[in-house]
C-alpha positions as CSV (number, residue, x, y, z in Angstrom):
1,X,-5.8,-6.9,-18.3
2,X,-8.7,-4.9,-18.0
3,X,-8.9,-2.0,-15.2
4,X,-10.9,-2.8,-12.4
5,X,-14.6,-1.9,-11.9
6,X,-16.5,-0.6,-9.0
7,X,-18.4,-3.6,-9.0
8,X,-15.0,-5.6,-8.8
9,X,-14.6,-3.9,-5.1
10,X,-17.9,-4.9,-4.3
11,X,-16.8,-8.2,-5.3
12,X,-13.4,-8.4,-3.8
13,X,-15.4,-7.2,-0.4
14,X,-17.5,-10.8,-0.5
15,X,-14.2,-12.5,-1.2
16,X,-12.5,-10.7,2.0
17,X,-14.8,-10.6,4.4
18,X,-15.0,-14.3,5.5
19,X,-11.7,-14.0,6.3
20,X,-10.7,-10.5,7.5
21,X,-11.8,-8.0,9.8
22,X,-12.9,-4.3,8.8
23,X,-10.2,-2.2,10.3
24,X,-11.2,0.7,12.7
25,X,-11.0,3.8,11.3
26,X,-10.2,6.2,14.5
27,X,-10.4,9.7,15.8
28,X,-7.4,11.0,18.3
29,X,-8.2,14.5,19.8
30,X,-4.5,14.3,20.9
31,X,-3.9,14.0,17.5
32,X,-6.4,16.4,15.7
33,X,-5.1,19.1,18.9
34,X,-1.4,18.6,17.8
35,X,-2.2,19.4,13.8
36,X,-4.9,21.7,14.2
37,X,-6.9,19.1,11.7
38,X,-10.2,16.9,12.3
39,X,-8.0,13.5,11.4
40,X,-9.7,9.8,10.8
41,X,-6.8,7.2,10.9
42,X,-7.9,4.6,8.9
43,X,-5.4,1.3,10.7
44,X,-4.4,-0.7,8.3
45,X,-1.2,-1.8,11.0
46,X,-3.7,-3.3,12.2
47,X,-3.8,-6.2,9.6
48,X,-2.7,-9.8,10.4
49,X,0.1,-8.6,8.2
50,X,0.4,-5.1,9.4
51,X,-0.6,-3.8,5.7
52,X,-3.1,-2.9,3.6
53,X,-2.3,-5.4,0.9
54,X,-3.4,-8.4,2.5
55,X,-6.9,-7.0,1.1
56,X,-5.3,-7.2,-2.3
57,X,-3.7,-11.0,-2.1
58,X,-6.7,-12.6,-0.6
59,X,-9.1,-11.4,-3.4
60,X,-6.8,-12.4,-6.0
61,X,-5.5,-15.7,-4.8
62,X,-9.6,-16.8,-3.9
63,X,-9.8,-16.1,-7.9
64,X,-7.2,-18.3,-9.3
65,X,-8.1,-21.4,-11.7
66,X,-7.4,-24.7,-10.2
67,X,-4.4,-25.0,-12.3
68,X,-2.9,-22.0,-11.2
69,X,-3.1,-23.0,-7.5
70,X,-1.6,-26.4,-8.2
71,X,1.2,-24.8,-10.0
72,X,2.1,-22.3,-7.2
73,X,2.5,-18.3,-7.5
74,X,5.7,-16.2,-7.6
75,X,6.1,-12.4,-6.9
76,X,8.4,-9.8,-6.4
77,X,8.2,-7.2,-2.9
78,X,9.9,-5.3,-0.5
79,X,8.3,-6.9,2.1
80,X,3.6,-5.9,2.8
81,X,3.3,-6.9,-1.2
82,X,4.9,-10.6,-0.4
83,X,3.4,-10.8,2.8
84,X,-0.3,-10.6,1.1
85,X,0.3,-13.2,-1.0
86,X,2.6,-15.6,1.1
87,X,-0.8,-14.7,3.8
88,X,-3.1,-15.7,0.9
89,X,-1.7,-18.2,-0.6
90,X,-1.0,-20.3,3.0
91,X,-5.2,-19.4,3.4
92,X,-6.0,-21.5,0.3
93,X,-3.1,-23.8,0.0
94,X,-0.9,-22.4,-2.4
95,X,3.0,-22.5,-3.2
96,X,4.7,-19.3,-3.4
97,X,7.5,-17.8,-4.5
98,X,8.4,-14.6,-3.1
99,X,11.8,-12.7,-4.7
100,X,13.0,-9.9,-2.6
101,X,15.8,-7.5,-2.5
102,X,19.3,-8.0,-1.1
103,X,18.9,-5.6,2.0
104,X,15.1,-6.3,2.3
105,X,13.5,-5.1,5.4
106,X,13.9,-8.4,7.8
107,X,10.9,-8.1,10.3
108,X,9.2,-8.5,6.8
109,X,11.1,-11.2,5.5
110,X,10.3,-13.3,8.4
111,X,7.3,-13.0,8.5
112,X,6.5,-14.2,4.9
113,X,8.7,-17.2,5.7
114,X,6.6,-18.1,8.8
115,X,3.8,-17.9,6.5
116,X,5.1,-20.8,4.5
117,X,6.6,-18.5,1.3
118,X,9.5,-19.8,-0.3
119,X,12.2,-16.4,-0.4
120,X,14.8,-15.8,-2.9
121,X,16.8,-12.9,-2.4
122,X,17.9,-10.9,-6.0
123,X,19.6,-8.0,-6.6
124,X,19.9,-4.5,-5.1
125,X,16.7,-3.4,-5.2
126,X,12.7,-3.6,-6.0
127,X,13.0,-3.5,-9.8
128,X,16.0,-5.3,-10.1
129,X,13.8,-8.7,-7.7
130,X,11.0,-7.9,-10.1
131,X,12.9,-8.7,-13.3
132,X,14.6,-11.7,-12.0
133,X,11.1,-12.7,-10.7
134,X,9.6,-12.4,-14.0
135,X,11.9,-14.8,-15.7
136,X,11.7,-17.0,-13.0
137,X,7.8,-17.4,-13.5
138,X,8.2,-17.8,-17.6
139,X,10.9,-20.5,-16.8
140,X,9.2,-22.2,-14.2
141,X,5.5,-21.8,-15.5
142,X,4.1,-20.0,-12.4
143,X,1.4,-17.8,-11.9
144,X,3.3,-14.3,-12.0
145,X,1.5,-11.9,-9.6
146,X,2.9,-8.0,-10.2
147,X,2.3,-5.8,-7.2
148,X,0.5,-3.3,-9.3
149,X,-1.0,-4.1,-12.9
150,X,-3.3,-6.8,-10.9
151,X,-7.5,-6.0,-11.0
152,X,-7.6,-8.1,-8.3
153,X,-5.3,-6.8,-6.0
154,X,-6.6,-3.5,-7.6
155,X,-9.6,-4.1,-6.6
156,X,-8.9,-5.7,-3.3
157,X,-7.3,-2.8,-1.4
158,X,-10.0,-0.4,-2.7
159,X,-12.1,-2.1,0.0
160,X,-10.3,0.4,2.8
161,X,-11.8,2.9,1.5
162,X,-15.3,1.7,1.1
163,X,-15.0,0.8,4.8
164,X,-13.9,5.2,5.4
165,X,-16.6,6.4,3.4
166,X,-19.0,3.9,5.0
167,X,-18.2,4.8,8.6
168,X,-17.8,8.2,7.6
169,X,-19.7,9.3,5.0
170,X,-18.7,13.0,5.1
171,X,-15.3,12.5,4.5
172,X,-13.7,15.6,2.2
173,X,-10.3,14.1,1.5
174,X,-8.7,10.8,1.6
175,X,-4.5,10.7,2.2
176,X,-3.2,7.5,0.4
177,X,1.1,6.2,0.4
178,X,2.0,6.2,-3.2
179,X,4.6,3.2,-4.0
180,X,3.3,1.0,-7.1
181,X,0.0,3.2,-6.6
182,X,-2.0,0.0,-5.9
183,X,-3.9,1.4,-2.9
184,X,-4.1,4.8,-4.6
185,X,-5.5,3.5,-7.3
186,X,-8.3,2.0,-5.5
187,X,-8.5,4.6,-3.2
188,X,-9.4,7.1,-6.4
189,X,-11.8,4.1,-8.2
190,X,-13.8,3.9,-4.8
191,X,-14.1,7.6,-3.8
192,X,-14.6,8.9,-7.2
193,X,-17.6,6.4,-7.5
194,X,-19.3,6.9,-4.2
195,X,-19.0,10.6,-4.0
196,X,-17.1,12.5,-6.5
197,X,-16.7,15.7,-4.4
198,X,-13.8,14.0,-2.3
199,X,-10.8,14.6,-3.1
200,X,-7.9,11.5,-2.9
201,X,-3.9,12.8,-2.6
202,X,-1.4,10.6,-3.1
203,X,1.9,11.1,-1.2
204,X,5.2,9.1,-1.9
205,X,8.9,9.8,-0.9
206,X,11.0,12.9,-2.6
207,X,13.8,10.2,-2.6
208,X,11.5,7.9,-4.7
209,X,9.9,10.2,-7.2
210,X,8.5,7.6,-10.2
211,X,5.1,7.1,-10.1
212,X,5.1,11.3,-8.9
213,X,6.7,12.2,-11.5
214,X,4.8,9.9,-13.7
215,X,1.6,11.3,-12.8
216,X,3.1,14.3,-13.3
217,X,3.9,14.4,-17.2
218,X,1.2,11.2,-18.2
219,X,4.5,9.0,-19.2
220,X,6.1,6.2,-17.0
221,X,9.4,7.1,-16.0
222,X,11.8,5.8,-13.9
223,X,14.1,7.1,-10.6
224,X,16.0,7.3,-8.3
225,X,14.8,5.2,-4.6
226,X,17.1,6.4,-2.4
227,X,14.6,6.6,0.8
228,X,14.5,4.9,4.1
229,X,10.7,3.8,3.7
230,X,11.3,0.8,1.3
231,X,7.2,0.7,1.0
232,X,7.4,3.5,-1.5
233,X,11.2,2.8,-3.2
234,X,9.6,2.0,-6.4
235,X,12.0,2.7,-9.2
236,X,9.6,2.1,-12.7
237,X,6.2,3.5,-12.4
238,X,3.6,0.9,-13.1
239,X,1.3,0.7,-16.2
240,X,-2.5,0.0,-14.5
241,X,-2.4,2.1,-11.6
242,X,-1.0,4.7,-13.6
243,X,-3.7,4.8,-15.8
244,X,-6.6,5.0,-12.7
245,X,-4.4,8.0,-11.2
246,X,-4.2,9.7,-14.2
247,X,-7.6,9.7,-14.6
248,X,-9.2,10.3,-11.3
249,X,-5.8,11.5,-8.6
250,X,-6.9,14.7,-7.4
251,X,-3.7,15.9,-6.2
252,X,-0.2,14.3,-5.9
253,X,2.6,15.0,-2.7
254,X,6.2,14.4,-2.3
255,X,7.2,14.4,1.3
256,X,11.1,14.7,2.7
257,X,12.0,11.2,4.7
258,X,12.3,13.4,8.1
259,X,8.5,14.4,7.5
260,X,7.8,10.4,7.3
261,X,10.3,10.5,10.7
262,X,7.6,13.2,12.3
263,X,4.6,11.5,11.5
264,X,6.2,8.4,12.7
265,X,7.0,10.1,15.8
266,X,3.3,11.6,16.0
267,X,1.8,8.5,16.2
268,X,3.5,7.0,18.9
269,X,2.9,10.2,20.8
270,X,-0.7,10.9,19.8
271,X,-2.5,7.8,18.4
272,X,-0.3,5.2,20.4
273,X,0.0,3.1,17.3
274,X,3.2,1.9,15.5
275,X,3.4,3.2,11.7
276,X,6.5,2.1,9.1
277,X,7.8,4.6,7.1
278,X,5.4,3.6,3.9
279,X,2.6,3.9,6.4
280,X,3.6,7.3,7.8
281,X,3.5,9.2,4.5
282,X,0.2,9.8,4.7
283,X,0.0,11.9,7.5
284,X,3.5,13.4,6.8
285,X,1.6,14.5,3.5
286,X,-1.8,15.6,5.6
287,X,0.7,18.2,7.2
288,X,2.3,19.1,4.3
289,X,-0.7,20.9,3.1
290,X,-2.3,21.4,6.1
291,X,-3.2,24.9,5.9
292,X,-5.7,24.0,3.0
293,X,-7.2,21.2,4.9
294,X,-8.8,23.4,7.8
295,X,-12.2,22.7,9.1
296,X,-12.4,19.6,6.7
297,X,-12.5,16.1,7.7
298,X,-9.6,14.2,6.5
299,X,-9.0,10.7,6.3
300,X,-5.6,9.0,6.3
301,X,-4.9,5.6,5.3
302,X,-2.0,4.3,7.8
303,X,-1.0,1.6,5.3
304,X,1.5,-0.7,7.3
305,X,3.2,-0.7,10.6
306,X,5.8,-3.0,9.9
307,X,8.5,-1.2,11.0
308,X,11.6,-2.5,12.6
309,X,13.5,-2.3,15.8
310,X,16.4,-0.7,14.0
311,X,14.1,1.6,12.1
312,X,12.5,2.7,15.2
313,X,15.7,3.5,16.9
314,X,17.0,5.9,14.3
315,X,13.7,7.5,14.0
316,X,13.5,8.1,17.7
317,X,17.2,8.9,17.8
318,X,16.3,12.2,15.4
């Protein structure tokens, strides 16, 4: 498949818009007096999802061939990926599969079976749902959709950032979660074509290192995922974003899981807003470096808030 354009964001913006919202993208003094930073929270919680990838599923299901749709789609998530496509696919009539792991997060899983997706549960982890998924879609004939080597989905979530740099144009540097590196990738392809002066970080978990350390030496390797925010627990390091980040990442963050516990925290207490672990990185890596980030205005993509009850209870329990 061929790497997505900026023209393909315009495009996947026409396909969206009829049927979502733009997302605020929000100022907290609270929050800018607790970090010393000037901080625009771009609310992706606030999806009909509660994540940023619903961007990504709409765009690509609107594109399918007839014959795709009438043979139904099958993927492979921890939870926001499945959701975008179970959301999608219920828009425009469309069976789906979605394969998650054993221990998946439940407030996810329930809500992609309210949406109409049919769930299989497979094996310990990400990877491990993913390979049973892809034989499941070569068995079955369905249309496979990966959560990262997808233009469309690609392409799709870049819109979140055309939406920051729209409503604020003088943005300096954009905070993006790292799991698959979907929305990083989009993040860099939008950014580096609008103004090239603004620098995009990634940020993923220390306890989830692949597509970090991937950036890092130009190779995909795999890791450990041994982190509580299953948004990021990515164990392979995928092929297309990989590319985009190599080429165009500015900078790339681990943060500790109690940093992704702070920021949670921070939210709550500043913004008023619920963030999942996944969707907490991003500021947890804004503070990280925050010394360098003084007197700049920084925007941070809050990427889901689908955390849940039991999540939210040992983060506030310390």
């Amino acid at each position: 498949m061929e790497i997505p354009t900026f023209l393909d964001v315009l495009k996947a913006r026409q396909n969206i818009a009829p049927h979502l919202a733009r997302t605020p993208l929000f100022n907290y003094p609270a929050l800018d007096q607790a970090t010393g930073l000037e901080l625009y929270i771009k609310h992706e919680n606030y999806q009909p999802i509660g994540a940023f990838k619903v961007r990504g599923g709409i765009n690509l299901i609107a594109q399918l061939s007839p014959e795709e749709k009438t043979r139904g789609v099958i993927t492979a998530s921890t939870g926001n990926h499945g959701q975008s496509i179970a959301y999608a696919a219920r828009m425009f009539g469309v069976p789906a599969t979605i394969v998650v792991p054993e221990g998946a997060n439940p407030v996810k899983v329930n809500a992609m079976r309210a949406l109409g997706a049919n769930i299989m549960f497979h094996g310990p982890d990400f990877d491990s749902a993913r390979e049973h998924c892809e034989a499941l879609a070569e068995e079955r004939q369905l249309r496979y959709v990966h959560s990262g080597n997808e233009p469309h989905l690609i392409a799709g979530v870049g819109t979140h950032t055309l939406e920051i740099l729209e409503d604020v144009p003088e943005i300096d540097v954009v905070f993006v979660p790292v799991g698959g590196g979907s929305g990083a990738a989009g993040a860099c392809l939008v950014a580096k074509n609008i103004n090239p002066k603004v620098r995009v970080i990634g940020v993923q978990a220390a306890k989830a290192p692949a597509a970090y350390k991937s950036w890092k030496q130009r190779a995909l390797v795999e890791d450990k995922t041994e982190t509580f925010a299953e948004g990021l627990a990515t164990r392979t390091a995928f092929v297309m974003p990989q590319k985009m980040l190599w080429e165009m990442l500015d900078d790339f963050l681990l943060v500790s899981d109690e940093e992704m516990r702070a920021a949670i925290i921070l939210y709550l207490q500043k913004a008023k807003t619920l963030a999942e672990p996944a969707g907490a990185a991003s500021l947890a890596g804004a503070l990280h470096v925050k010394e360098t980030l003084r007197g700049k205005k920084v925007a941070v993509i809050l990427s889901g808030g689908n955390i849940t009850p039991e999540q939210l209870k040992q983060v506030l329990a310390g």
